[in-house]
LOLOTOR-15111 format. One record per residue (C-alpha): residue number from 0; x, y, z. Coordinates in Angstrom, 2 decimals, always signed. Layout:
<recs>
NUM X Y Z
...
</recs>
This chain:
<recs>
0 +53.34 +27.94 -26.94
1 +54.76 +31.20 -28.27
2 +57.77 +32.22 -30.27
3 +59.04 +36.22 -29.72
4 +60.40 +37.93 -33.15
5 +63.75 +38.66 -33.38
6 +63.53 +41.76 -35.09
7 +60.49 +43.15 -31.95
8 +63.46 +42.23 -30.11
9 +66.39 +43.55 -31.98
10 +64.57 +46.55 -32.18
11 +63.83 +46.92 -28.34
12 +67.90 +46.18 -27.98
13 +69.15 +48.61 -30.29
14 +67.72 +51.42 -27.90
15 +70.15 +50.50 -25.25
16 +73.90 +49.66 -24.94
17 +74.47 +48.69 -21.77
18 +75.07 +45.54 -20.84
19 +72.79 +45.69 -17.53
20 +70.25 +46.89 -20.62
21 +70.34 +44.03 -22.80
22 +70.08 +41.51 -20.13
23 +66.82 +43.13 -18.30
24 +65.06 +43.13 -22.04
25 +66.31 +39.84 -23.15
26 +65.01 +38.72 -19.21
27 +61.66 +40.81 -20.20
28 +60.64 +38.74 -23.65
29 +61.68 +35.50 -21.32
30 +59.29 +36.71 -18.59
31 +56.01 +37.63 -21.13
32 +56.79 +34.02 -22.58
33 +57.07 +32.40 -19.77
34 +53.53 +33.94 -18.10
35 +52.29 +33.07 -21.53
36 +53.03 +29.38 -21.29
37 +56.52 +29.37 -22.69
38 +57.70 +29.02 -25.93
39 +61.09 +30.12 -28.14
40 +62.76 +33.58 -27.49
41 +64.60 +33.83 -30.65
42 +67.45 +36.31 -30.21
43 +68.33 +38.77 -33.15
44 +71.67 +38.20 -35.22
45 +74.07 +40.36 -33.51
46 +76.75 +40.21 -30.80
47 +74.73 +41.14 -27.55
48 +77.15 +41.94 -24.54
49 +75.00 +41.08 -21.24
50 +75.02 +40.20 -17.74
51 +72.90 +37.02 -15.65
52 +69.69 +35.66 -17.54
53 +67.29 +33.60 -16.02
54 +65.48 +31.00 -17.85
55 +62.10 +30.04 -16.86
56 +60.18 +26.71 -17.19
57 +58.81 +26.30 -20.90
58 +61.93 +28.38 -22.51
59 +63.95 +27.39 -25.12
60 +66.52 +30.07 -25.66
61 +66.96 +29.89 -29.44
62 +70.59 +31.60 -30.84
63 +70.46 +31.61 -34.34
64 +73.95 +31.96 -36.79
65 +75.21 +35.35 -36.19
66 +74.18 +35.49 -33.09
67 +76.59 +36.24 -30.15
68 +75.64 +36.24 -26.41
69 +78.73 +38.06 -24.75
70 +79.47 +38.03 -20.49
71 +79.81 +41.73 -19.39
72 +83.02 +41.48 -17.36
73 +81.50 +43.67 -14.64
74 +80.45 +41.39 -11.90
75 +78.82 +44.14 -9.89
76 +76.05 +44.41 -12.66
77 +75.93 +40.46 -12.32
78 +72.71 +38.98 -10.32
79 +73.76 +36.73 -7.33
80 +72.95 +33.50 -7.65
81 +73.74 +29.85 -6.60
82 +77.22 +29.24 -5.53
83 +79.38 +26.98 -3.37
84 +81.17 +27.12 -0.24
85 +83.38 +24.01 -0.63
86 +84.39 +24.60 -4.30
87 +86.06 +27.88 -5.78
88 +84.74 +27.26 -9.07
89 +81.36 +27.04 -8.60
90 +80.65 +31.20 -8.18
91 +77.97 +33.33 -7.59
92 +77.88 +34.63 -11.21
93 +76.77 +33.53 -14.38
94 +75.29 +34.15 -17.53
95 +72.60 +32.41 -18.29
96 +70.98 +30.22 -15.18
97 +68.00 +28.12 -14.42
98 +66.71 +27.17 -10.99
99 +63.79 +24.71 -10.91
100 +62.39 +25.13 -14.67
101 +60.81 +22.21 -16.24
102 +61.11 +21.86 -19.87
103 +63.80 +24.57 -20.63
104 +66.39 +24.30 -23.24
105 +69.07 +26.58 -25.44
106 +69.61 +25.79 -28.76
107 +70.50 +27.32 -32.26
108 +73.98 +27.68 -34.29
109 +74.96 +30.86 -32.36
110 +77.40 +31.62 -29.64
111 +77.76 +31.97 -26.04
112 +81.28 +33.69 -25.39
113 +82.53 +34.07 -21.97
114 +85.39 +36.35 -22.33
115 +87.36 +34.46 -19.99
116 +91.16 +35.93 -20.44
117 +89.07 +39.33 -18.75
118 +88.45 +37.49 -15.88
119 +92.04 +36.12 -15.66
120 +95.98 +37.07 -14.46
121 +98.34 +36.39 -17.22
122 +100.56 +33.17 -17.21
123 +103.85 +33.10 -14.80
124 +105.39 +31.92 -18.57
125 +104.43 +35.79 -20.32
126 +106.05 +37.44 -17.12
127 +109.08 +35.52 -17.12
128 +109.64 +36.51 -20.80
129 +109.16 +40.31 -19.79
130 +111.69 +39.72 -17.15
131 +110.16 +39.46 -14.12
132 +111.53 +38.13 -10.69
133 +109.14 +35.38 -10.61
134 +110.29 +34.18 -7.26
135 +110.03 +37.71 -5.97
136 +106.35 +37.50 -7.96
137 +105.51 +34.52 -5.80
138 +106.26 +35.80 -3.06
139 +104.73 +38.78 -3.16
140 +100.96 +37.58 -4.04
141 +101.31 +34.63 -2.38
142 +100.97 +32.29 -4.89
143 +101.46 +28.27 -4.66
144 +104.54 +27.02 -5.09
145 +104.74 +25.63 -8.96
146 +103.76 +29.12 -9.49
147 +107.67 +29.71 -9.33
148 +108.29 +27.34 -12.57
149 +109.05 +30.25 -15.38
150 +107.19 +28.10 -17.98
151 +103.96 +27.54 -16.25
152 +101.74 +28.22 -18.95
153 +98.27 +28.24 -17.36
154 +96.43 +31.46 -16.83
155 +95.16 +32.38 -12.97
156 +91.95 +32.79 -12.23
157 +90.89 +35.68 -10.16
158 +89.36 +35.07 -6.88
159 +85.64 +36.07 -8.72
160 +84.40 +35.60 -12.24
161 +81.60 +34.24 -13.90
162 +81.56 +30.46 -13.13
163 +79.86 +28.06 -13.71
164 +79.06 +30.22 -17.15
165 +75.77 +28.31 -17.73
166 +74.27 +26.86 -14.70
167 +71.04 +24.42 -14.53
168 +69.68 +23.67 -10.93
169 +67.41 +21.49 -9.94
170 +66.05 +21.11 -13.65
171 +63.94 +18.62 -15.59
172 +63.72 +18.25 -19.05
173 +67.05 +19.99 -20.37
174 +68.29 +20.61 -23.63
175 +71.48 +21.89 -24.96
176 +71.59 +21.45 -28.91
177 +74.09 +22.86 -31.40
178 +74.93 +26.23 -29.67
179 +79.23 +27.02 -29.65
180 +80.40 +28.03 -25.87
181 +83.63 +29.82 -26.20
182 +86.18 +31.40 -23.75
183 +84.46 +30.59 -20.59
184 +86.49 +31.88 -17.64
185 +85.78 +29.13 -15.92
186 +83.56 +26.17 -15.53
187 +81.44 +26.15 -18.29
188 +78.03 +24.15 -17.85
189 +77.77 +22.66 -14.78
190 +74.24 +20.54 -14.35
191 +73.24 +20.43 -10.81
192 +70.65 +17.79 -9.32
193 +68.89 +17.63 -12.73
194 +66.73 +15.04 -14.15
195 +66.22 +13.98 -18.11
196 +68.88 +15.98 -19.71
197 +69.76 +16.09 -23.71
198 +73.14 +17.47 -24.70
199 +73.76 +17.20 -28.33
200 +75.70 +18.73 -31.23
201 +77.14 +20.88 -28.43
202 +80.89 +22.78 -29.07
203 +82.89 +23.97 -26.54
204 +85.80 +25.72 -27.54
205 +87.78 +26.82 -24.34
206 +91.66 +27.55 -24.14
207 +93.52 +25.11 -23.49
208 +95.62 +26.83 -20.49
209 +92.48 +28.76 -19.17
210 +91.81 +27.99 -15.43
211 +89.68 +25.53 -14.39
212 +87.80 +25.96 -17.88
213 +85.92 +22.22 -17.51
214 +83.51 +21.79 -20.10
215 +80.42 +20.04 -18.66
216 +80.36 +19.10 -14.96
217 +77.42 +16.34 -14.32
218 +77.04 +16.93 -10.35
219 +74.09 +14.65 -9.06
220 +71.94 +14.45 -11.80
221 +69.80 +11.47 -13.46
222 +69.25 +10.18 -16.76
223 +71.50 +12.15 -18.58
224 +72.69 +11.68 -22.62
225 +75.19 +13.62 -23.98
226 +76.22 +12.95 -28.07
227 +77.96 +14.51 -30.60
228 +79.76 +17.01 -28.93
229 +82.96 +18.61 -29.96
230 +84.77 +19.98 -26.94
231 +88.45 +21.52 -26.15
232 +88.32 +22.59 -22.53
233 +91.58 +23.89 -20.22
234 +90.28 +21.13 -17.64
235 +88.10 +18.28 -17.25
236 +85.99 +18.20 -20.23
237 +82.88 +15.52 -19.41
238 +83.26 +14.78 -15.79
239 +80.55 +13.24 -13.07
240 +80.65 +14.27 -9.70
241 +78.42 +14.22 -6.84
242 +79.63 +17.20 -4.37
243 +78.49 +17.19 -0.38
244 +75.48 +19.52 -1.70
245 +74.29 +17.53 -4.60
246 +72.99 +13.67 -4.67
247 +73.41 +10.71 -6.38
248 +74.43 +11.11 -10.28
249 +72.99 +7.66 -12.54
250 +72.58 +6.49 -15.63
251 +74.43 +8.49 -17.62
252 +75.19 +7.86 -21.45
253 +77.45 +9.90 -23.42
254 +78.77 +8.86 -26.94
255 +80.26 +9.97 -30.28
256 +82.20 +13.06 -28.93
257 +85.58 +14.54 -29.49
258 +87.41 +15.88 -27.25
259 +90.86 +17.69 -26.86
260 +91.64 +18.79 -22.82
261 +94.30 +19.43 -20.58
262 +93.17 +17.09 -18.25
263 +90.86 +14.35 -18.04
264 +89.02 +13.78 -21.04
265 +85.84 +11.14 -19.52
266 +86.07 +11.56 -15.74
267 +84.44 +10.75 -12.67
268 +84.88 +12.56 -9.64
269 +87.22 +13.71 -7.81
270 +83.99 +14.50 -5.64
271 +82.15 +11.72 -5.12
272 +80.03 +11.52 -1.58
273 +77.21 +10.57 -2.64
274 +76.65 +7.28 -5.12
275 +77.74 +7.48 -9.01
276 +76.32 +4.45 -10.83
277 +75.49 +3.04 -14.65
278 +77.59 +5.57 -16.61
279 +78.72 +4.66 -20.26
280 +81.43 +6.38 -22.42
281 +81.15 +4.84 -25.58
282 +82.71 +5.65 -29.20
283 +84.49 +8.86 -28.20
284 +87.87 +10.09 -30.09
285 +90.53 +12.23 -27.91
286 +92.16 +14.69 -29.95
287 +94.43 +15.50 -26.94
288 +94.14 +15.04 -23.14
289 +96.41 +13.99 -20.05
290 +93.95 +11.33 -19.00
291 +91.54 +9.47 -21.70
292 +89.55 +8.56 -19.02
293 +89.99 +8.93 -15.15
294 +87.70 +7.84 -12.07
295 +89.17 +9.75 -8.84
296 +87.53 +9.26 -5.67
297 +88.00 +11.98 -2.95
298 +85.07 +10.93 -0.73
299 +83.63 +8.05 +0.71
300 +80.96 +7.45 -2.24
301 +80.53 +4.70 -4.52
302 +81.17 +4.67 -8.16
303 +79.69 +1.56 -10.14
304 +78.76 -0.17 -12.88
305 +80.87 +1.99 -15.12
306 +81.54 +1.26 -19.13
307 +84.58 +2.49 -21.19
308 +84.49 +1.08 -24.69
309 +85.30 +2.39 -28.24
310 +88.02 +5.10 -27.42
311 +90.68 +6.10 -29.48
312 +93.14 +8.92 -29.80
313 +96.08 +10.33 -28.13
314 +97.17 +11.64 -24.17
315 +99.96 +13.33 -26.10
316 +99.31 +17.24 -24.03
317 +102.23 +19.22 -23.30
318 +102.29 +18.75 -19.78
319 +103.24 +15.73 -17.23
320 +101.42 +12.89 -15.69
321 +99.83 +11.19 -18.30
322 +97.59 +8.53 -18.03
323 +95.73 +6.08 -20.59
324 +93.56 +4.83 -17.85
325 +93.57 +6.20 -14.27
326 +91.77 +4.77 -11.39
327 +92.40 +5.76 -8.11
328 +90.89 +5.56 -3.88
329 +92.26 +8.38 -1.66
330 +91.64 +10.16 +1.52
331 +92.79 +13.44 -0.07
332 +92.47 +15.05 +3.78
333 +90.02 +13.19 +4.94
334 +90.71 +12.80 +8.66
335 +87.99 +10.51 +9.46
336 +89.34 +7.51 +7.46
337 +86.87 +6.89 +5.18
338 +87.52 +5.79 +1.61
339 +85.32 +5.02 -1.11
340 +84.05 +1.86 -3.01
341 +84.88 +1.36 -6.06
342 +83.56 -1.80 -8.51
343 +82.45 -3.21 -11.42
344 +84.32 -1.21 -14.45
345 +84.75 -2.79 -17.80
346 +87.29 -1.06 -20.20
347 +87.24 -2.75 -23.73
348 +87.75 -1.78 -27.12
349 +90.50 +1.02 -26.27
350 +93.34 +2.22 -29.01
351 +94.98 +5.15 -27.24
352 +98.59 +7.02 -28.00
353 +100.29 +7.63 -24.85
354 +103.52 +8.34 -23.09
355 +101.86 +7.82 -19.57
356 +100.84 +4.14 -17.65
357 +97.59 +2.96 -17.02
358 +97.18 +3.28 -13.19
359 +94.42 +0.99 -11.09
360 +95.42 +2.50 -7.19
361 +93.64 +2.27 -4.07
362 +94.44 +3.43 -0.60
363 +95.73 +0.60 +2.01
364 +92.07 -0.35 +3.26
365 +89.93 -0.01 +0.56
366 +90.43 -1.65 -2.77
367 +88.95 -1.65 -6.78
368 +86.51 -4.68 -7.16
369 +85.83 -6.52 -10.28
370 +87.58 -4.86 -13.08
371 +88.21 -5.98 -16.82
372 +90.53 -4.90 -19.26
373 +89.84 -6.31 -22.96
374 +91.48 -5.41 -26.03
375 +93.43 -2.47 -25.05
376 +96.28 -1.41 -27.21
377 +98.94 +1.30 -26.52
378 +101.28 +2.59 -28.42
379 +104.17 +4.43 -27.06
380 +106.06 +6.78 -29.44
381 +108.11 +7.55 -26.23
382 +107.67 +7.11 -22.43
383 +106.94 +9.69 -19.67
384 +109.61 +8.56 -16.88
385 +107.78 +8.06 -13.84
386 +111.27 +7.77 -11.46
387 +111.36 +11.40 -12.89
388 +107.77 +12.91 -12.63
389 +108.13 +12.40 -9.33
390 +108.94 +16.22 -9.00
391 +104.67 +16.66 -9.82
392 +104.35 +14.30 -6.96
393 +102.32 +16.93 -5.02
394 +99.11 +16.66 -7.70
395 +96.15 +14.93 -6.60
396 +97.11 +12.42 -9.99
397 +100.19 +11.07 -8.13
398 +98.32 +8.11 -6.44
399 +98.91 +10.19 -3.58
400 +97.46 +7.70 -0.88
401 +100.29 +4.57 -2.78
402 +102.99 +6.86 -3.23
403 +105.68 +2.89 -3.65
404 +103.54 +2.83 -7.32
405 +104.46 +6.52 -8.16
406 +107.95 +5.58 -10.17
407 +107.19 +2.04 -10.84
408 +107.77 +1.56 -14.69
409 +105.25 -0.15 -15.73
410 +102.09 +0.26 -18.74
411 +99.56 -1.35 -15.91
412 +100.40 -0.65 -12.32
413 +97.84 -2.47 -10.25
414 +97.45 -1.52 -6.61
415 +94.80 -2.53 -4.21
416 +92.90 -4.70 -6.84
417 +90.53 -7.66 -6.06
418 +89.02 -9.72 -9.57
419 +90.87 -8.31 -11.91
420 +90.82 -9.63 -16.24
421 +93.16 -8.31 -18.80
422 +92.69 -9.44 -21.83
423 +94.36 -8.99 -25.23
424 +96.26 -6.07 -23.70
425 +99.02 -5.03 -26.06
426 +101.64 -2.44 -25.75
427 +103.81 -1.33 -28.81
428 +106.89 +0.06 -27.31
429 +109.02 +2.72 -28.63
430 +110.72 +1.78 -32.02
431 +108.96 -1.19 -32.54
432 +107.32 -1.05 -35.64
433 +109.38 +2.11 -36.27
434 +112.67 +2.95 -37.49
435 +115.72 +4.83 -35.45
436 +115.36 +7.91 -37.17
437 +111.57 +7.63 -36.39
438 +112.26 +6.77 -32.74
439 +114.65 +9.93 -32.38
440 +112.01 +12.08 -33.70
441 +109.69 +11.13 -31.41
442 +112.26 +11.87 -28.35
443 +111.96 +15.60 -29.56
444 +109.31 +15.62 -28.38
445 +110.42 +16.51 -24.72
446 +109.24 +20.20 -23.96
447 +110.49 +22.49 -21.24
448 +106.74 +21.70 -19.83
449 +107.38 +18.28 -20.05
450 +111.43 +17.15 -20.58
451 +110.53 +13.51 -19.60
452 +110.41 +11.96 -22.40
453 +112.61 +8.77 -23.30
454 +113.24 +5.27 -23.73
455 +112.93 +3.77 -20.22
456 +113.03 +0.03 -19.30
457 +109.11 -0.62 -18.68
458 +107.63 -3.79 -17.11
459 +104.23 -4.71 -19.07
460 +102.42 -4.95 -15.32
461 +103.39 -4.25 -11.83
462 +101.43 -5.51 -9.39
463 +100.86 -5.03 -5.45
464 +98.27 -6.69 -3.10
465 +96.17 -7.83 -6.05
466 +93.78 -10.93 -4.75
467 +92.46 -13.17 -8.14
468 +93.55 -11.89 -11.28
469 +93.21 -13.59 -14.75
470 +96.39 -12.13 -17.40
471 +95.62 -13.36 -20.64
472 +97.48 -11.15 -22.67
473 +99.92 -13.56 -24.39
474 +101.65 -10.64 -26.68
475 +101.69 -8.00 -23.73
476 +105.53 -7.83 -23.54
477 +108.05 -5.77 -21.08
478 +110.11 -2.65 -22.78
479 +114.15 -4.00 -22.89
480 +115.92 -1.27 -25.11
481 +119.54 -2.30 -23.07
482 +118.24 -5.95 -23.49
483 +118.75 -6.70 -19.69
484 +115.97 -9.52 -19.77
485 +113.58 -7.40 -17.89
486 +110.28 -9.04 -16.18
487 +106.92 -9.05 -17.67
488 +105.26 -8.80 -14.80
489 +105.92 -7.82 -11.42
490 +103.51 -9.08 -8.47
491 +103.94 -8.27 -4.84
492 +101.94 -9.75 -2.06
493 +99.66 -11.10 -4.71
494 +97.15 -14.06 -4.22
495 +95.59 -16.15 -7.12
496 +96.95 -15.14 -9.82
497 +96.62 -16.99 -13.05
498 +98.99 -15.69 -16.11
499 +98.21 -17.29 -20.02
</recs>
């Protein structure tokens, strides 16, 4: 094993500066290594503007401090590599990609910067402010139609840009460790069919309102730990998935991470056709996100044997539709009627701030098996009205397949459930514990992203075709601010159900 000098390197970049230039060197020292038996290609301390780099079996790409790997925002000098027909993130183009390597790694204290906002359309929000028709806007490109809201905030994506930004296919033996990912323009490591994977000590720093920006996207691999992390990602920031091209994605660890997103912090899914199985998410802290953790199935997969325990922190983002916990079966468009199977979860240890319900939901004909909810508290500074989020009822987080438990005010609405614990769930409403003046300050809080924030009567659980359930939650109490005696717990078309 070999490691390349930085400064042969630096040297043999400072005689170009084009991007194109940079890469084929850089791709050059990787090469010799490589046919050399591999070792560390130390880059030189410098910002290096490039375009796609392959990584070879026996690399380790090493970015020291100082270092600063930059995406060329010309996708014409880009190589064309793996992409996906079904899914408009995953691109032909990225910066640094693998494809079969063995033992092949990046690490260091340097930086991988994507340069997403070049590879983006600027919010609706800045063109209202100039003035702009946005309806006429709209209209004019086409655009969806929550496009026509003058505070969307979220930057568009352009139909091509560099996503996923770092891409490892059909890998063994993976290492990410301590490198800083910044601005990717879209997806920003996605992990595809890969075997014996380390990610550690890995920051992602992402904006917040930046398209699709996920942060690592686990698509069929196996035996995968991911620790330490630090990540703030526009999207998903850990998610699972197994698309229609991938395979089945198992035992999967990650701990010790925090994480701010605009979407689900700890996910599974939304793809899920083939099998996702033994997954943990333990000890993780969520600076910010609209779900803390999520399992959405799209496809007729399985997802089991999945562990949530030791999470804290807040779903207070600055957008609707939040959810503590959110668990949900739909066809999303299938037409051959298919749904997927979903059992065995355990969700324990879990202190979360939140304005939005938990949310167990499954499509008529399929249902969530053997769930348990221990020691779960939530505390409410104020609550997201479901009767009036109901506008967002077109997202995919809606339920969208049991649209009767869309307004139902409840923390835990249950849908679809067979063997279900809860356990020393408690709930601290809004005000309790607090003072008025506290209570009125936290109403504030509504946003002209998000204006539905209140005080809303709130059952503790609603309930609909759940079959054996154990509620043993003595303090879990209903929200009564007009003191109307409200119900604890609602259960339709429920059978054996035991309350403590």
């Amino acid at each position: 094993m070999h490691t390349t000098s930085s400064q042969q390197l630096a040297q043999s970049l400072a005689d170009t500066t084009s991007p194109r230039g940079c890469a084929d060197r850089i791709q050059a020292a990787i090469d010799r290594l490589a046919e050399g038996g591999g070792g560390t290609l130390s880059l030189p301390v410098g910002t290096w503007r490039v375009t796609t780099i392959q990584l070879r079996s026996g690399i380790t790409l090493h970015l020291p401090f100082g270092c600063i790997l930059e995406a060329h925002d010309n996708l014409a000098d880009f190589a064309i590599g793996n992409a996906s027909q079904s899914n408009k993130d995953r691109q032909p183009y990225h910066l640094l990609v693998a494809e079969g390597a063995e033992q092949v790694g990046i690490t260091g204290d340097g930086i991988i910067d994507g340069r997403g906002p070049a590879f983006w359309d600027e919010p609706i929000m800045a063109l209202a402010k100039r003035g702009i028709d946005i309806n006429a806007y709209v209209d004019k490109h086409g655009l969806c139609e929550n496009y026509r809201n003058p505070n969307h905030p979220w930057f568009r994506e352009k139909k091509a840009r560099v996503s996923p930004l770092v891409d490892f296919i059909n890998c063994r033996g993976v290492i990410l460790r301590g490198i800083t990912i910044r601005n990717s323009p879209g997806w920003t490591v996605h992990l595809h069919n890969c075997d014996d994977v380390q990610i550690q000590f890995l920051t992602i720093r992402n904006d917040l309102f930046g398209p699709n920006t996920d942060g690592l996207d686990i698509n069929g691999c196996r035996d995968v730990r991911i620790s330490d992390c630090d990540l703030t990602c526009g999207d998903d920031a850990i998610i699972l998935k197994s698309m229609d091209d991938a395979r089945s994605c198992e035992r999967i660890a990650v701990s010790n991470c925090i994480i701010a997103s605009n979407c689900a912090a700890l996910g599974i899914g939304a793809e899920t056709v083939h099998a996702i199985r033994d997954v943990s998410f333990t000890g993780c802290v969520i600076r910010q996100a609209l779900r803390a953790v999520q399992i959405e199935m799209w496809d007729a997969g399985l997802v089991e044997n999945v562990v949530v325990n030791g999470l804290t922190g807040t779903t207070d983002a600055d957008v609707p539709l939040q959810r503590a916990i959110y668990v949900d079966i739909q066809h999303h468009g299938r037409r051959d009627g298919a749904l997927g199977t979903c059992r065995n979860l355990i969700f324990s240890d879990i202190a979360l701030q939140t304005r939005g319900r938990c949310m167990l939901t499954a499509a008529d004909g399929s249902c969530i098996e053997d769930v348990t909810l221990r020691d779960i508290q939530l505390t409410y500074p104020t609550i997201e009205d479901p009767a009036r989020a109901l506008a967002f009822q077109a997202s995919s987080q809606m339920s969208n397949d049991c649209p009767h438990t869309r307004d139902k005010p409840a923390a835990l609405v249950c849908d679809n459930v067979h063997r279900l614990l809860v356990s020393n769930m408690r709930v601290r409403w809004p005000g309790q514990g607090r003072g008025r003046d506290a209570l009125a300050a936290a109403a504030a809080a509504n946003t002209e992203l998000n204006p539905y924030h209140g005080n809303i009567p709130m059952h503790a659980i609603w309930m609909r075709r759940v079959e054996g359930a154990i509620i043993d939650a003595p303090w879990l109490q209903a929200n009564d601010p007009d003191g109307h005696h409200l119900e604890r717990i609602i259960a339709e078309d429920c059978s054996n159900i035991l309350m403590r």
